[in-house]
DRENDOVEX-921726 format. One line per field, with one value per residue (C-alpha): residue in one letter; x, y, z; residue number from 0. Coordinates in pm, 1 decimal, decimal comma. Example, Ala and Ser with C-alpha at 12.3 -4.5 7.8 and 13.67 -1.06 7.14 Angstrom:
BEGIN
resn <- c(a_s) .
px <- c(1230,0_1367,0) .
py <- c(-450,0_-106,0) .
pz <- c(780,0_714,0) .
resi <- c(0_1) .
//
This chain:
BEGIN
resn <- c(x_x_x_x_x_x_x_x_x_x_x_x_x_x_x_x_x_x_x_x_x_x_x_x_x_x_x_x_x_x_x_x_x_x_x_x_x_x_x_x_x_x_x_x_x_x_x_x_x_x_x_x_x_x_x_x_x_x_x_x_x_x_x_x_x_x_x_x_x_x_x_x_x_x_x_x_x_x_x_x_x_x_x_x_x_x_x_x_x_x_x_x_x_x_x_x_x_x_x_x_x_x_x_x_x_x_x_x_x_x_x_x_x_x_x_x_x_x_x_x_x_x_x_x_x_x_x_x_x_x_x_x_x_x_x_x_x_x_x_x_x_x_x_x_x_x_x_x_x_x_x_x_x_x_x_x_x_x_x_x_x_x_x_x_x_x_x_x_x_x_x_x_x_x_x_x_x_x_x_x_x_x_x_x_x_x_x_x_x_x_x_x_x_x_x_x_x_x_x_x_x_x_x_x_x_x_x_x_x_x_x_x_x_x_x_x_x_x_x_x_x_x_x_x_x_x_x_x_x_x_x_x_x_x_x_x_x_x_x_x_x_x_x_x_x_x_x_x_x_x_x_x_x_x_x_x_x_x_x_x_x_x_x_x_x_x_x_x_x_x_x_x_x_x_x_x_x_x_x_x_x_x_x_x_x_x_x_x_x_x_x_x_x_x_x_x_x_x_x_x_x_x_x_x_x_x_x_x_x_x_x_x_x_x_x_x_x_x) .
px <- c(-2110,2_-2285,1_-2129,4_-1825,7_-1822,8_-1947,6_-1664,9_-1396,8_-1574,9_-1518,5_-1192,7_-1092,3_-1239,1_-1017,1_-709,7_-797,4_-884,5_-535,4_-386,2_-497,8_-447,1_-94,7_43,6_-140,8_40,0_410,7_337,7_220,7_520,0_727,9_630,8_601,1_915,1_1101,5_930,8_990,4_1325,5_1361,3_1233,6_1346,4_1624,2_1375,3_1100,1_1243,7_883,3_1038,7_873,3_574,1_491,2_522,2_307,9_66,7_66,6_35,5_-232,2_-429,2_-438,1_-534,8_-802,5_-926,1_-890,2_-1129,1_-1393,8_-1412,5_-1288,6_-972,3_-1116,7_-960,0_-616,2_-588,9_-741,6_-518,0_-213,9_-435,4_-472,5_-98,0_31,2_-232,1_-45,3_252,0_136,0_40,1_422,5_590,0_341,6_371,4_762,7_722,4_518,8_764,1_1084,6_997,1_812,5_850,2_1202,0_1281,6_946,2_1045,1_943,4_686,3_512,4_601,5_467,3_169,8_33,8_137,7_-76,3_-394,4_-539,4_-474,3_-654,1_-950,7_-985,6_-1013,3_-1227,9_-1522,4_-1478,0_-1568,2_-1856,5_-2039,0_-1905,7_-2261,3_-2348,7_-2002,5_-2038,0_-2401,7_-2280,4_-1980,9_-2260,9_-2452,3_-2184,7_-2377,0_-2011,0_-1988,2_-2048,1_-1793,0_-1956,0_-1937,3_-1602,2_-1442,8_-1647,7_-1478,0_-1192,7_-1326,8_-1235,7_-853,4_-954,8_-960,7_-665,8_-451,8_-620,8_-463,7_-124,4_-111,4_-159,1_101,3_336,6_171,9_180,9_523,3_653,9_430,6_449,3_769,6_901,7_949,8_973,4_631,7_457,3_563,3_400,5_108,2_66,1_190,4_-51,2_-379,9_-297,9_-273,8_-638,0_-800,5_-680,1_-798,0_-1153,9_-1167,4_-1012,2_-1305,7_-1582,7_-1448,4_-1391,4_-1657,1_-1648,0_-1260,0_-1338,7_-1602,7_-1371,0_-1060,7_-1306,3_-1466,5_-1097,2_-1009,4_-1272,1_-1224,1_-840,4_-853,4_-1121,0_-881,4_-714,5_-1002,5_-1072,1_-1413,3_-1317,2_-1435,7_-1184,2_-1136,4_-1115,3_-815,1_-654,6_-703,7_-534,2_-298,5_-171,1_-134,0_103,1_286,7_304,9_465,1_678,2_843,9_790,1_946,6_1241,3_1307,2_1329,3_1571,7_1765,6_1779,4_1831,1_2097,6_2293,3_2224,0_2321,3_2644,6_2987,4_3019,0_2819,9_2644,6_2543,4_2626,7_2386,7_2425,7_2844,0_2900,6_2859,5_2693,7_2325,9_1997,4_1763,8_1456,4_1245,3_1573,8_1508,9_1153,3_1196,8_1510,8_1289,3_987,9_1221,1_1374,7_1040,1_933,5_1297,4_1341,9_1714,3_1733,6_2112,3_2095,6_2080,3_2311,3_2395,7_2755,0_2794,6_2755,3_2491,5_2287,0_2266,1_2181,8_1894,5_1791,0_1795,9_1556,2_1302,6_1333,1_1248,4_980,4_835,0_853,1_628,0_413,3_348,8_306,8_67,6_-72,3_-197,5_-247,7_-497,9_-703,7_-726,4_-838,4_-1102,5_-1209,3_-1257,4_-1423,6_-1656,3_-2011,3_-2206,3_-2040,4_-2159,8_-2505,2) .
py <- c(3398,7_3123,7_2853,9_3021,3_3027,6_2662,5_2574,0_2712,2_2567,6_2212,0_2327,9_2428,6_2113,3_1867,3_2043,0_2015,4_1628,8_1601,0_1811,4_1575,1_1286,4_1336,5_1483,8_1135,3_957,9_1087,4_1036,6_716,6_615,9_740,2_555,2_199,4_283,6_298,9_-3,3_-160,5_-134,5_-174,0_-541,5_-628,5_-860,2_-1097,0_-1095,2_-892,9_-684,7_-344,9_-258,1_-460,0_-254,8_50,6_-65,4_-175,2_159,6_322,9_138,5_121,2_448,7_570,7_317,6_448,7_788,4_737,8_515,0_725,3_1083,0_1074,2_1092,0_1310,8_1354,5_1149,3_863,4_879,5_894,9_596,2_409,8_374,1_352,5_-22,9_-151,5_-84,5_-289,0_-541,1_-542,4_-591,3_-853,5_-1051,8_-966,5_-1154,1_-1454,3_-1482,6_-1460,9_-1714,7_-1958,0_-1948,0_-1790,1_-2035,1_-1983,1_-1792,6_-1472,6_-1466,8_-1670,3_-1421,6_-1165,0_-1275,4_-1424,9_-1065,7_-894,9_-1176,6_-983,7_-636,7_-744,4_-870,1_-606,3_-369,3_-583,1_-610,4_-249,7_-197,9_-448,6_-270,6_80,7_164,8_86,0_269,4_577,2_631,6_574,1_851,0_1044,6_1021,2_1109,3_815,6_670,2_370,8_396,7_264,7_-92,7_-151,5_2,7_-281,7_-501,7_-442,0_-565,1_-916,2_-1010,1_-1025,8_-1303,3_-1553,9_-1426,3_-1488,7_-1842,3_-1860,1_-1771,0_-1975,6_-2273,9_-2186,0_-2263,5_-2605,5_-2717,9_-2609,3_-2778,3_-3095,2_-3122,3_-3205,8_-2887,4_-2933,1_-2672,5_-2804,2_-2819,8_-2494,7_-2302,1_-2554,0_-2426,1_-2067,0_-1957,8_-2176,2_-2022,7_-1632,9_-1737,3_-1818,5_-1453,4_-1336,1_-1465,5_-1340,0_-961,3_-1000,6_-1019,5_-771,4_-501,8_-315,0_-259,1_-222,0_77,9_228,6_189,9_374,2_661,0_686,0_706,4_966,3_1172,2_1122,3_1203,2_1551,1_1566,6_1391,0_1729,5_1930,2_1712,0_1553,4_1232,5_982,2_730,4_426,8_626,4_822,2_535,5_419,2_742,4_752,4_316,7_466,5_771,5_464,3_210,9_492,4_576,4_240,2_155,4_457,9_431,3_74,7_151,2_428,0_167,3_-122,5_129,2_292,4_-30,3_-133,7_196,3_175,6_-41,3_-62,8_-231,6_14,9_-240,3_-554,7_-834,3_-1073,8_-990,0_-977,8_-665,5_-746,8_-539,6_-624,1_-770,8_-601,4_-798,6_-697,4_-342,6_-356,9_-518,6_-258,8_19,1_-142,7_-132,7_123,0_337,7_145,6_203,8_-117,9_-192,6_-540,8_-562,4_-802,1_-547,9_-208,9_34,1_115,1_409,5_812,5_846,7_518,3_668,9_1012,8_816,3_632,8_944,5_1121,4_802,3_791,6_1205,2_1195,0_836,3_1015,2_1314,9_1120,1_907,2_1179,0_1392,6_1091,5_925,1_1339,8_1344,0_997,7_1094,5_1441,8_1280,9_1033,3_1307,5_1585,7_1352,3_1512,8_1243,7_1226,7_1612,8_1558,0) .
pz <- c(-2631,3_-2422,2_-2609,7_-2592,2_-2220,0_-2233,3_-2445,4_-2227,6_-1894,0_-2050,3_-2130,6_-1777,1_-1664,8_-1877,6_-1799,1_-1464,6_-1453,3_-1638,0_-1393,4_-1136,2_-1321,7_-1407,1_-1036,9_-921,9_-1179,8_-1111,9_-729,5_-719,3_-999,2_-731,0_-494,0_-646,0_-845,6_-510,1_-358,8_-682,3_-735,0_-368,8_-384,0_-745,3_-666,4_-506,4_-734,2_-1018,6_-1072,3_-1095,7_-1393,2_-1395,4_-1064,0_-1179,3_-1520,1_-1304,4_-1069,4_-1360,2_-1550,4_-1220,2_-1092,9_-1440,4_-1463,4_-1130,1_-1237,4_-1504,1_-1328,9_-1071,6_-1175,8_-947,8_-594,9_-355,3_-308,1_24,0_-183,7_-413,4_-149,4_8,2_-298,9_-402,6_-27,3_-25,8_-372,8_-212,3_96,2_-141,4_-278,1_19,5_136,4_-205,6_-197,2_134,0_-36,9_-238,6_-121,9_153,7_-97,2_-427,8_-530,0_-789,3_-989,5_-1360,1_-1350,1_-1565,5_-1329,9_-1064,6_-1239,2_-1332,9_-970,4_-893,7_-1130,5_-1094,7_-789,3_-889,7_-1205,4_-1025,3_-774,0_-1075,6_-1277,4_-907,0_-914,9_-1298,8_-1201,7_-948,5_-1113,7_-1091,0_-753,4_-634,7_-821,9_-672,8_-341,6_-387,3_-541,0_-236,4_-16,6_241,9_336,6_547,9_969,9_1187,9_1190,7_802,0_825,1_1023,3_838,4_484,4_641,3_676,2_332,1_480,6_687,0_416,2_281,3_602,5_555,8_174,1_314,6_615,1_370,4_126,9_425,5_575,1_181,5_130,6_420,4_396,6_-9,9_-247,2_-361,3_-701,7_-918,1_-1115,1_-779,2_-703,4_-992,5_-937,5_-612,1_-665,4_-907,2_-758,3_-434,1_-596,5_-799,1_-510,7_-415,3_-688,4_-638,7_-326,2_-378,5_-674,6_-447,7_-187,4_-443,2_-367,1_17,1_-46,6_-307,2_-104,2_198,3_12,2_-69,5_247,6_436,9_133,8_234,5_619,0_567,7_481,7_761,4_1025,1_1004,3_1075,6_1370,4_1244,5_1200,1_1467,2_1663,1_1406,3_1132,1_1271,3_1408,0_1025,2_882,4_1162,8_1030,5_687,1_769,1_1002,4_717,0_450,4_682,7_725,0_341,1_228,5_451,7_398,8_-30,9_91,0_304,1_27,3_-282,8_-108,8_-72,5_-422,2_-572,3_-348,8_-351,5_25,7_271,9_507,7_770,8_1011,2_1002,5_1288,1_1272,8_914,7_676,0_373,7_213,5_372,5_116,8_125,1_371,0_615,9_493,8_604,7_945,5_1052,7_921,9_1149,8_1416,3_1360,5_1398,5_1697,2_1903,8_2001,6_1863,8_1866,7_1777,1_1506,2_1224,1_1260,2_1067,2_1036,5_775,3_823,5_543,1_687,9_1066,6_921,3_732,5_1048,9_1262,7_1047,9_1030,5_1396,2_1464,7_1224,4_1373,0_1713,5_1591,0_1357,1_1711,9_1943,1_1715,0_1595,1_1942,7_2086,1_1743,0_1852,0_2183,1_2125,4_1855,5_2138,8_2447,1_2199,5_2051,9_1995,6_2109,0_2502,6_2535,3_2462,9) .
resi <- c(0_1_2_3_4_5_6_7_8_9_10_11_12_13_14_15_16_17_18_19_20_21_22_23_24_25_26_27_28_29_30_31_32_33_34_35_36_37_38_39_40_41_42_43_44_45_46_47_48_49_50_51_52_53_54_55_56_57_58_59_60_61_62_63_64_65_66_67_68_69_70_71_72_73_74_75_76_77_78_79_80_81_82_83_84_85_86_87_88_89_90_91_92_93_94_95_96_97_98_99_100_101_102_103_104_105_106_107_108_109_110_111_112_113_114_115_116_117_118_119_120_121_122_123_124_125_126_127_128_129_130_131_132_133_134_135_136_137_138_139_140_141_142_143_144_145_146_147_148_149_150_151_152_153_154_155_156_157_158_159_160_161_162_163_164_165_166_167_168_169_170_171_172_173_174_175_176_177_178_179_180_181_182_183_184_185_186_187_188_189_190_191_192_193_194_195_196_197_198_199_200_201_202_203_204_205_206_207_208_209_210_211_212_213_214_215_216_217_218_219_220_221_222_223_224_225_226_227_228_229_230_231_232_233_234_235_236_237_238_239_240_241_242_243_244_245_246_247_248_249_250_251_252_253_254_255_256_257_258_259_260_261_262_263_264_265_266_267_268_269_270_271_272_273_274_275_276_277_278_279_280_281_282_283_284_285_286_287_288_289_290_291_292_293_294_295_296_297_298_299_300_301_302_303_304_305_306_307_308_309_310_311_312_313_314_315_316_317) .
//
């Protein structure tokens, strides 16, 4: 009877990881996919990101048995940062490289961010097990790593300019630049890790109200940033999947590409209405009125949420 009951405990808990596991799966598909086929006429990586979403968060989901669910919304919401920032790269760079050369500088840091993280698995897991999280000090500290990044990408563009463009220069300097990426993403792979599960914990408490000021601010960025991803793959995919041009770009009517579709959903979300971009059909301005009544409550709940965190903090009662 006991190993009965033993047997049907592991049971439950299997169907239960694969529970997890697979509503992970389809969400983060969903997102990527959109993102993906968002950006695909500039890079063309529709697929490959969404192979790699998938690969990823099931190698993730293994390591480190799925995390909460706010790291998992975390998780897939940062590779789809990392799209639009390498759709960016890119389409300002490095158009005319192949696209197998595209694709793989694409996948070379998500391949060593996964590979640090399998290296210190051990050290990671024991800190999860622990539950000791980084403080607010090592918190903005994991972020450092982006600092040498920036670096990386500000001299793509003085090389570009200053260097022949040739298409053999270009992959020369496309896929050193993305190594050096790489190497870096490597190294930071553990405070990024331990940072994702430390915000997926602190996520579910930022509703409670326990979270502490930066870390709100932090969950407060990434509800910000979907926001004006998801709404800028609705903006691009809409044109694509359409035979009429739904907006005027500096006088003429034509589809955004999806760098456009990410700067009108930016502002967009921010109200600013610059002019240069505007919508022109029904369905578009339906689309932007909803982005801009959910940007206003995300912003008002979100900065009523900090400041409440701020003003009830523990600490300034004692």
């Amino acid at each position: 009877m006991a190993k009965r009951l033993l047997r049907l405990e592991i049971i439950r808990h299997a169907l239960g990881f694969y529970r997890r596991w697979v509503s992970v799966l389809i969400g983060s598909s969903a997102l990527l996919g959109l993102i993906g086929y968002a950006s695909d006429e500039a890079v063309g990586l529709f697929y490959v990101s969404l192979a790699a979403a998938v690969f990823m968060v099931t190698a993730f989901h293994v390591l480190f048995g799925g995390g909460s669910a706010f790291f998992n919304v975390i998780f897939a919401n940062m590779i789809t940062i990392y799209l639009c920032l390498f759709t960016f790269f890119v389409e300002s760079l490095f158009q005319d490289l192949p696209p197998r050369f595209i694709a793989l500088g694409f996948l070379l840091p998500l391949a060593a961010f996964l590979g640090g993280a399998i290296f210190k698995k051990g050290e990671i897991q024991g800190i999860i097990q622990s539950q000791v999280y980084l403080h607010e000090a090592k918190f903005i500290h994991s972020f450092l790593w982006l600092i040498p990044i920036a670096l990386v990408g500000t001299l793509a563009f003085i090389l570009h300019q200053s260097h022949g463009n040739t298409l053999g220069d270009l992959k020369i300097f496309f896929l050193m630049e993305m190594s050096v990426i790489a190497v870096i993403v490597f190294f930071a792979s553990r405070d990024f890790t331990l940072m994702l599960v430390d915000t997926g914990v602190l996520f579910g408490d930022f509703f409670k109200d326990n979270a502490r000021l930066i870390k709100p601010a932090f969950a407060f960025f990434i509800f910000y940033s979907m926001n004006i991803i998801i709404f800028a793959g609705l903006y691009k995919t809409i044109g694509r999947l359409s035979t009429v041009h739904h907006f005027i770009v500096r006088g003429i009517a034509r589809d955004l590409t999806f760098i456009e579709s990410l700067y009108f959903s930016m502002v967009t979300l921010s109200t600013l209405g610059y002019g240069d971009i505007v919508p022109v059909s029904n369905a578009i301005r339906l689309i932007v009125g909803l982005q801009t009544f959910f940007g206003t409550l995300l912003f008002f709940f979100g900065v009523h949420a900090i400041l409440g965190h701020k003003w009830d903090d523990p600490s300034k009662k004692e």
